[in-house]
mmCIF file of the N, C-alpha and C atoms, coordinates in Angstrom:
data_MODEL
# 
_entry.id   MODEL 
# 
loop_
_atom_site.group_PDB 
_atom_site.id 
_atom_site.type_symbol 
_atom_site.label_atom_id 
_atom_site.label_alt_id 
_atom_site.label_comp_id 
_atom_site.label_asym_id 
_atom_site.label_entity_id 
_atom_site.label_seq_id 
_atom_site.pdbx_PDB_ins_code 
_atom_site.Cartn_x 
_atom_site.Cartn_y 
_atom_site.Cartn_z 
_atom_site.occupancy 
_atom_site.B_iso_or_equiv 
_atom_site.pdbx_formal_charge 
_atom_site.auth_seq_id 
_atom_site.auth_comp_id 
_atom_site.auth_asym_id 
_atom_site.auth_atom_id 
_atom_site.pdbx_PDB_model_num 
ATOM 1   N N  . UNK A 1 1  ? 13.358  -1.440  -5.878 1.00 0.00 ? 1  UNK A N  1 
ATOM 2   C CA . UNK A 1 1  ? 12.708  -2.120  -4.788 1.00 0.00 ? 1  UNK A CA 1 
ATOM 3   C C  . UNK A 1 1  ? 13.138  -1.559  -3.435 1.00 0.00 ? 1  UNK A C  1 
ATOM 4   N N  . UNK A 1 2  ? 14.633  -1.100  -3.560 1.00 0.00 ? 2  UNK A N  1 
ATOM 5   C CA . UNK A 1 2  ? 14.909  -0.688  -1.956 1.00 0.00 ? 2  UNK A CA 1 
ATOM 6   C C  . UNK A 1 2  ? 14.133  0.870   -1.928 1.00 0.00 ? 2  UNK A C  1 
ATOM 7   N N  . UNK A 1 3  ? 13.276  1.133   -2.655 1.00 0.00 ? 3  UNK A N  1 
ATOM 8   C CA . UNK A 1 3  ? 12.642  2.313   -1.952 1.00 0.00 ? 3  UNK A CA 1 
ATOM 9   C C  . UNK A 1 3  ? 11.785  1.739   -1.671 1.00 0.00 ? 3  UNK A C  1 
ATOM 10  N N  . UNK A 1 4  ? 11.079  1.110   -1.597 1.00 0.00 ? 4  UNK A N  1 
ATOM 11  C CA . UNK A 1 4  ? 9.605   1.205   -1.577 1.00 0.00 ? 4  UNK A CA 1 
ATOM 12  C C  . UNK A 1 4  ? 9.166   0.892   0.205  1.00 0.00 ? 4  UNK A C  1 
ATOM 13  N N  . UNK A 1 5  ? 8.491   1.226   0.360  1.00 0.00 ? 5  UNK A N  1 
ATOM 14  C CA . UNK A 1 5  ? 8.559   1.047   2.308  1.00 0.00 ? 5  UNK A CA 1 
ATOM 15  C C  . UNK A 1 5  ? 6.838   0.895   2.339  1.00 0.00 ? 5  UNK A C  1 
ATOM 16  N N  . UNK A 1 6  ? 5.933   0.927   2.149  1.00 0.00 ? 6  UNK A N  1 
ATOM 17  C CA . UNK A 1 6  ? 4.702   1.051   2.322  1.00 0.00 ? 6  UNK A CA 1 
ATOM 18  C C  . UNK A 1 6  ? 4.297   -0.265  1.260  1.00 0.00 ? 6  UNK A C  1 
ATOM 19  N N  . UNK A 1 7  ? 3.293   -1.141  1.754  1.00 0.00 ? 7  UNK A N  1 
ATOM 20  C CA . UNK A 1 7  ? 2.415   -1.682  0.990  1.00 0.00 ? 7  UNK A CA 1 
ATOM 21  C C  . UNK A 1 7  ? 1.289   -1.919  1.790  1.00 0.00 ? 7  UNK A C  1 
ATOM 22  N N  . UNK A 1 8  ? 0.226   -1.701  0.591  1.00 0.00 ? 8  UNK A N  1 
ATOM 23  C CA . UNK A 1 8  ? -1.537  -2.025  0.489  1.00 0.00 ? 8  UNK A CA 1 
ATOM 24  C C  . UNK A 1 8  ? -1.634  -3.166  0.551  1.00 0.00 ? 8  UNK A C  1 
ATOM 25  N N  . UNK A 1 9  ? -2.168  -3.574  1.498  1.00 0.00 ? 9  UNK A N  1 
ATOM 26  C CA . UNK A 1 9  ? -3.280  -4.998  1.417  1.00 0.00 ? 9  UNK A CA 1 
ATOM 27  C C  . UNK A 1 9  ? -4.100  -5.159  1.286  1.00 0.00 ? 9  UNK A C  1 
ATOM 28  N N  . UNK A 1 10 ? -5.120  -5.696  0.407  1.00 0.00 ? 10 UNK A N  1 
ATOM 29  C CA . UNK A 1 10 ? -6.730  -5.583  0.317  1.00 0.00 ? 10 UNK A CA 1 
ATOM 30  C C  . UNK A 1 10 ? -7.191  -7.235  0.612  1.00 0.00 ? 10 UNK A C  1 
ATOM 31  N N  . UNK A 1 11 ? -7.568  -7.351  1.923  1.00 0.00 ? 11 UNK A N  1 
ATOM 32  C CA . UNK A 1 11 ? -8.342  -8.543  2.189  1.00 0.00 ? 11 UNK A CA 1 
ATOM 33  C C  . UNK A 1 11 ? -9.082  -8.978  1.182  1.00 0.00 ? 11 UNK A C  1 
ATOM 34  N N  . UNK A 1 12 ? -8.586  -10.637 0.605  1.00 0.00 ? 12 UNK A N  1 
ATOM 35  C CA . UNK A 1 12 ? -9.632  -11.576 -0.312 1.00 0.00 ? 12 UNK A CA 1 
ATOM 36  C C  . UNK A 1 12 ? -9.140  -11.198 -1.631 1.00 0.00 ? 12 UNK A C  1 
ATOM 37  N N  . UNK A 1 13 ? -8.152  -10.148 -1.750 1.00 0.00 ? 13 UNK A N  1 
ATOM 38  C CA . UNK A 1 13 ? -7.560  -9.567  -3.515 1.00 0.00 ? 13 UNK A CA 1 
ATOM 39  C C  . UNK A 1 13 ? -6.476  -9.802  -3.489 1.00 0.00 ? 13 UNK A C  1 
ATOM 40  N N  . UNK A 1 14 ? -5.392  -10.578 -3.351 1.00 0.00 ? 14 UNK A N  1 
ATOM 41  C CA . UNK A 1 14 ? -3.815  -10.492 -2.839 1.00 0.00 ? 14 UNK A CA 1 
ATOM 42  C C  . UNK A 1 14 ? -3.304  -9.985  -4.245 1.00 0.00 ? 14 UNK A C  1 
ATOM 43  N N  . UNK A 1 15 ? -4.530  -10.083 -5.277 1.00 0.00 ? 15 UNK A N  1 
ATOM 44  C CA . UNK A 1 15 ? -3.558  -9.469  -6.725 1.00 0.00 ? 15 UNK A CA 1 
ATOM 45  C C  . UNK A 1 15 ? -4.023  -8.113  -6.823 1.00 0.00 ? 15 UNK A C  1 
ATOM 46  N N  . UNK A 1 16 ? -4.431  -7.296  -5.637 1.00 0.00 ? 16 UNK A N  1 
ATOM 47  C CA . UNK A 1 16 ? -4.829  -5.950  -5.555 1.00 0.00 ? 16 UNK A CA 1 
ATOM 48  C C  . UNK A 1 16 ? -3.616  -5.251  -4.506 1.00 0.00 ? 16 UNK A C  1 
ATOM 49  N N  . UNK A 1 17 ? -2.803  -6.035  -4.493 1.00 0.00 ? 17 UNK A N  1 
ATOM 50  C CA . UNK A 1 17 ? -1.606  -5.458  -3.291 1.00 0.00 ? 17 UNK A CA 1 
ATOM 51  C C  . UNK A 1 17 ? -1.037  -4.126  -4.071 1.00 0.00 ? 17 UNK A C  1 
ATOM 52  N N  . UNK A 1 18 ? -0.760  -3.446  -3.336 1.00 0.00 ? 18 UNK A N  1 
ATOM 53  C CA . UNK A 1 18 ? 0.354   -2.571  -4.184 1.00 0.00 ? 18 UNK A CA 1 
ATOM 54  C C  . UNK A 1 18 ? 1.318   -1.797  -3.031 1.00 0.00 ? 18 UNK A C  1 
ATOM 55  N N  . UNK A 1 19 ? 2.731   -1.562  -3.330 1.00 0.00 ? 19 UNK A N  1 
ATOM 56  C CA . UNK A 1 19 ? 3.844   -1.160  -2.972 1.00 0.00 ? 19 UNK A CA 1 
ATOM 57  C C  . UNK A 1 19 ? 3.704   0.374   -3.516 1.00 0.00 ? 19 UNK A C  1 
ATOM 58  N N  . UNK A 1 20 ? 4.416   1.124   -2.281 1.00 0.00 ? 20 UNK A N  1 
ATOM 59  C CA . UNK A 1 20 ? 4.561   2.790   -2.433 1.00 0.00 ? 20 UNK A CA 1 
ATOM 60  C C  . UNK A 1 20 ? 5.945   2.913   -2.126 1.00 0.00 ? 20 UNK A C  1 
ATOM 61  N N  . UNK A 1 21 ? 6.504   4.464   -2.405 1.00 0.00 ? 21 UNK A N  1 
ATOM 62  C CA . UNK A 1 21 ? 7.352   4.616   -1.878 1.00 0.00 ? 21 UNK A CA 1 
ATOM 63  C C  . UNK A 1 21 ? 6.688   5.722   -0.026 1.00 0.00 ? 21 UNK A C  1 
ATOM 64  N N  . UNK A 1 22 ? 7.835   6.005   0.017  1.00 0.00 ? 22 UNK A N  1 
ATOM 65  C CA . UNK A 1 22 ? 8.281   6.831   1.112  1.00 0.00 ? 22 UNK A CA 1 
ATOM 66  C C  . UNK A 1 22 ? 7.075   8.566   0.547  1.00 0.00 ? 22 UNK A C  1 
ATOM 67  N N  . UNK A 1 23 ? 7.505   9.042   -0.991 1.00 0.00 ? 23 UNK A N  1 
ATOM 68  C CA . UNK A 1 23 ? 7.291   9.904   -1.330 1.00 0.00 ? 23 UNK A CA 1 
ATOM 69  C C  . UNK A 1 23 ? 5.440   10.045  -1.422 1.00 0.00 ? 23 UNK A C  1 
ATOM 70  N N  . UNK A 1 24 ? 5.306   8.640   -1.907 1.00 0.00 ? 24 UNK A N  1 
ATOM 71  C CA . UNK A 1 24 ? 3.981   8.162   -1.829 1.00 0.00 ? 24 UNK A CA 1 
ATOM 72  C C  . UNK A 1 24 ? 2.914   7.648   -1.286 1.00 0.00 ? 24 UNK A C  1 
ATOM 73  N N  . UNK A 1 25 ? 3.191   8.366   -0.207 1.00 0.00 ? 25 UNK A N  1 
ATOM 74  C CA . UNK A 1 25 ? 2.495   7.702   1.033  1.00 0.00 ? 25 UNK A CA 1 
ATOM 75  C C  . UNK A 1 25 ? 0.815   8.185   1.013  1.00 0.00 ? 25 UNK A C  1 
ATOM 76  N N  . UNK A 1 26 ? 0.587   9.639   0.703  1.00 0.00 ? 26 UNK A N  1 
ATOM 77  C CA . UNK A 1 26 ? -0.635  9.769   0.277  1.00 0.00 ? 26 UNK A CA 1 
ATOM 78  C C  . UNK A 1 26 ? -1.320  9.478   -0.388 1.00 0.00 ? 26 UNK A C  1 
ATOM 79  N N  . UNK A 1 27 ? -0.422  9.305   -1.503 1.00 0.00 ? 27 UNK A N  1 
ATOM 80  C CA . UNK A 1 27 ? -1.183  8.019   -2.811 1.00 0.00 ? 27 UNK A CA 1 
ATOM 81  C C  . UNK A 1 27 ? -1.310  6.500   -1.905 1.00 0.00 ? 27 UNK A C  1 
ATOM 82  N N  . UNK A 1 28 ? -0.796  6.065   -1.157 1.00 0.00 ? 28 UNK A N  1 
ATOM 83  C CA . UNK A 1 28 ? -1.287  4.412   -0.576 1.00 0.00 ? 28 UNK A CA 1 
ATOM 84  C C  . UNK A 1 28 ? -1.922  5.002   0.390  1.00 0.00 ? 28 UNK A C  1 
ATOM 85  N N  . UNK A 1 29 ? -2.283  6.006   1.306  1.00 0.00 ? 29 UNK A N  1 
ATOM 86  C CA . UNK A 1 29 ? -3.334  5.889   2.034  1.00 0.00 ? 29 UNK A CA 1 
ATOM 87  C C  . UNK A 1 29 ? -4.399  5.986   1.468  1.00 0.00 ? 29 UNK A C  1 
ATOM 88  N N  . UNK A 1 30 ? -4.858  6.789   0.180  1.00 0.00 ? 30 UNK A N  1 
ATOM 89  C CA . UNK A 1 30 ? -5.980  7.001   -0.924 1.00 0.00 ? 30 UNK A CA 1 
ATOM 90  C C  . UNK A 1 30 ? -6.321  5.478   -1.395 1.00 0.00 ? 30 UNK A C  1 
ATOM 91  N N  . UNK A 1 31 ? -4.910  5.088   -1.953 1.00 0.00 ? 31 UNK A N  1 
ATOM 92  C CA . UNK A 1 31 ? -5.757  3.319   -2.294 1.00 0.00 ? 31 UNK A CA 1 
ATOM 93  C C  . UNK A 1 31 ? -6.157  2.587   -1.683 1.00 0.00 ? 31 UNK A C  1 
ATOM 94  N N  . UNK A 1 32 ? -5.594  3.018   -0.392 1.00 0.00 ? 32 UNK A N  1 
ATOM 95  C CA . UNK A 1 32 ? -5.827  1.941   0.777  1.00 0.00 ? 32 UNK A CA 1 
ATOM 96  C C  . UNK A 1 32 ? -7.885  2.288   0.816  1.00 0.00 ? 32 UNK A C  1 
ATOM 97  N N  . UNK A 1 33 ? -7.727  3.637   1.546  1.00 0.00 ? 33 UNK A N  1 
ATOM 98  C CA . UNK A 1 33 ? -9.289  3.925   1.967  1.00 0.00 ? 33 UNK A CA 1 
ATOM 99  C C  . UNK A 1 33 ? -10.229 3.760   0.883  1.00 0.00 ? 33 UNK A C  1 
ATOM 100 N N  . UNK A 1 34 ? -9.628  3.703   -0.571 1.00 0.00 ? 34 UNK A N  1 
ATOM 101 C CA . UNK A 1 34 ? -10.681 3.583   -1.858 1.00 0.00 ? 34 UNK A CA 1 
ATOM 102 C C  . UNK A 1 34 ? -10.562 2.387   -2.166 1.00 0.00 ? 34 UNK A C  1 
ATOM 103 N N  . UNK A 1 35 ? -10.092 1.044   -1.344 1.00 0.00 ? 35 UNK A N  1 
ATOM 104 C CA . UNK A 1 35 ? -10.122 -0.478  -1.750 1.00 0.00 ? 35 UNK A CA 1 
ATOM 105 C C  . UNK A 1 35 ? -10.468 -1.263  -0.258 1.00 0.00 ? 35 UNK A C  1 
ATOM 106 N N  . UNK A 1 36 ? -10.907 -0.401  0.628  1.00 0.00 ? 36 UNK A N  1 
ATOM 107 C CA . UNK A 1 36 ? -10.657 -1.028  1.765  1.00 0.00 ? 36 UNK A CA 1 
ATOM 108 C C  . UNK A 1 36 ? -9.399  -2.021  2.100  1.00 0.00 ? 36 UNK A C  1 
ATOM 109 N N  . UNK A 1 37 ? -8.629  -1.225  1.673  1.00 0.00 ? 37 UNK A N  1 
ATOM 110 C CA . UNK A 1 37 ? -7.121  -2.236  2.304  1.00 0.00 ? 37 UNK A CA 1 
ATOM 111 C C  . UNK A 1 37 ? -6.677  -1.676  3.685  1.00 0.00 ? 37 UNK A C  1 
ATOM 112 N N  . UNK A 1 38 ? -5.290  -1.920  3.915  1.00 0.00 ? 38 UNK A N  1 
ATOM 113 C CA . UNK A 1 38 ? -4.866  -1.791  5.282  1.00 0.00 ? 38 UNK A CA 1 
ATOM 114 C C  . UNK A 1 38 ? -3.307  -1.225  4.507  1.00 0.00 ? 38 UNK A C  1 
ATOM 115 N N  . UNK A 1 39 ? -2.840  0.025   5.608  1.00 0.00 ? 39 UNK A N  1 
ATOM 116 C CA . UNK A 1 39 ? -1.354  0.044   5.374  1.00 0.00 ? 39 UNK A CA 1 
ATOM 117 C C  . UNK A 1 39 ? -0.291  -0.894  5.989  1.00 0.00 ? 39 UNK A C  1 
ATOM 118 N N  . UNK A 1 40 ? 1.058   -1.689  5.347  1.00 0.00 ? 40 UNK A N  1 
ATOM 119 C CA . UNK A 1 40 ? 1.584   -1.877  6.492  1.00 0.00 ? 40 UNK A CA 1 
ATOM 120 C C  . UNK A 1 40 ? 2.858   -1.694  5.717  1.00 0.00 ? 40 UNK A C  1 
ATOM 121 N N  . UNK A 1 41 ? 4.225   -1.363  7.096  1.00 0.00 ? 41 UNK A N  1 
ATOM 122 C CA . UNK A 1 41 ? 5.453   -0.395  6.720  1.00 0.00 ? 41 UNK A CA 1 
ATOM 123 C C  . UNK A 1 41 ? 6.235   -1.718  6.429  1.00 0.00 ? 41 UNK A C  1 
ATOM 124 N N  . UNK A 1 42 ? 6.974   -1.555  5.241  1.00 0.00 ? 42 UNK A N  1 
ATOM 125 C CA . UNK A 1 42 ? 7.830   -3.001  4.932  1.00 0.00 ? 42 UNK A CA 1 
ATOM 126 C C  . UNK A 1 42 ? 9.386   -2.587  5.561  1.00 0.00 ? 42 UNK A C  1 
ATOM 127 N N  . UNK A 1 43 ? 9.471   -1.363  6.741  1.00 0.00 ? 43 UNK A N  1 
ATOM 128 C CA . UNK A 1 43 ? 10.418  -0.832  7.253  1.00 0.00 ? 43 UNK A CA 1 
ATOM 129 C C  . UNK A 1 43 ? 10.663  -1.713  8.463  1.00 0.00 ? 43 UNK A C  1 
# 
């Protein structure tokens, strides 16, 4: 858990959230823009 710094939010899905790491940041901007979510830094 202490890596993870990035999570997806998808307005109206809260069981569509998902947590990234640091390494994975291109993978959560991809889910983000392919779910219409939002990034935000849990930093």
């Amino acid at each position: 858990m202490a890596d993870l710094t990035t999570i997806v939010r998808v307005p109206g899905h809260p069981a569509a959230v998902q947590a990234f790491t640091d390494n994975e940041r291109t993978a959560a901007q991809r889910y983000a823009d392919d779910v219409g979510g939002t990034l935000e830094s849990l930093l």
